[in-house]
N, C-alpha and C positions, 0 to 999 in steps of 0.2 A: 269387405269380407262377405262374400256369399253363404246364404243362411240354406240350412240342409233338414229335412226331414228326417226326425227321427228311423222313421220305415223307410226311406229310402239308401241310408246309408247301408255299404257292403258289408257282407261277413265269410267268416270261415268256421270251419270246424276246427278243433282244437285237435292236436294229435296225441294225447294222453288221456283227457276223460271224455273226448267224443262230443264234446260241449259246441253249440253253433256259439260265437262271441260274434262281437259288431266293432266296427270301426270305431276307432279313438283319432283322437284328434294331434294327440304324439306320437301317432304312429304314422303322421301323412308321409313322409318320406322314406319310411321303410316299409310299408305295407303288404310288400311282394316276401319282404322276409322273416315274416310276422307267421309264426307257427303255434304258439300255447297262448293261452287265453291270460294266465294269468304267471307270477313267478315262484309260485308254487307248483303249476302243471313244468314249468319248464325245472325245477330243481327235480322233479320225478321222473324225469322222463330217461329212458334208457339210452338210448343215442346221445351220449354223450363227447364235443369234439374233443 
């Protein structure tokens, strides 16, 4: 297992509170489809499918 810097790991902006979050480590495989920071920003969010 390759070992990652805090700072170098990617992030996003959150699409409900504008929040910059950072990569998680159970999100390795879905990363591209990773939109709220947390599941609370995603139960608020209007865009709902």
């Amino acid at each position: 297992m390759k070992i990652i810097k805090k700072e170098n790991l990617p992030s996003k902006i959150c699409e409900v509170c504008k929040r910059a979050f950072s990569f998680r480590k159970k999100w390795t495989r879905n990363w591209e489809a990773v939109k709220y920071c947390s599941s609370g920003c995603r139960k608020n969010s209007t865009s709902k499918p």
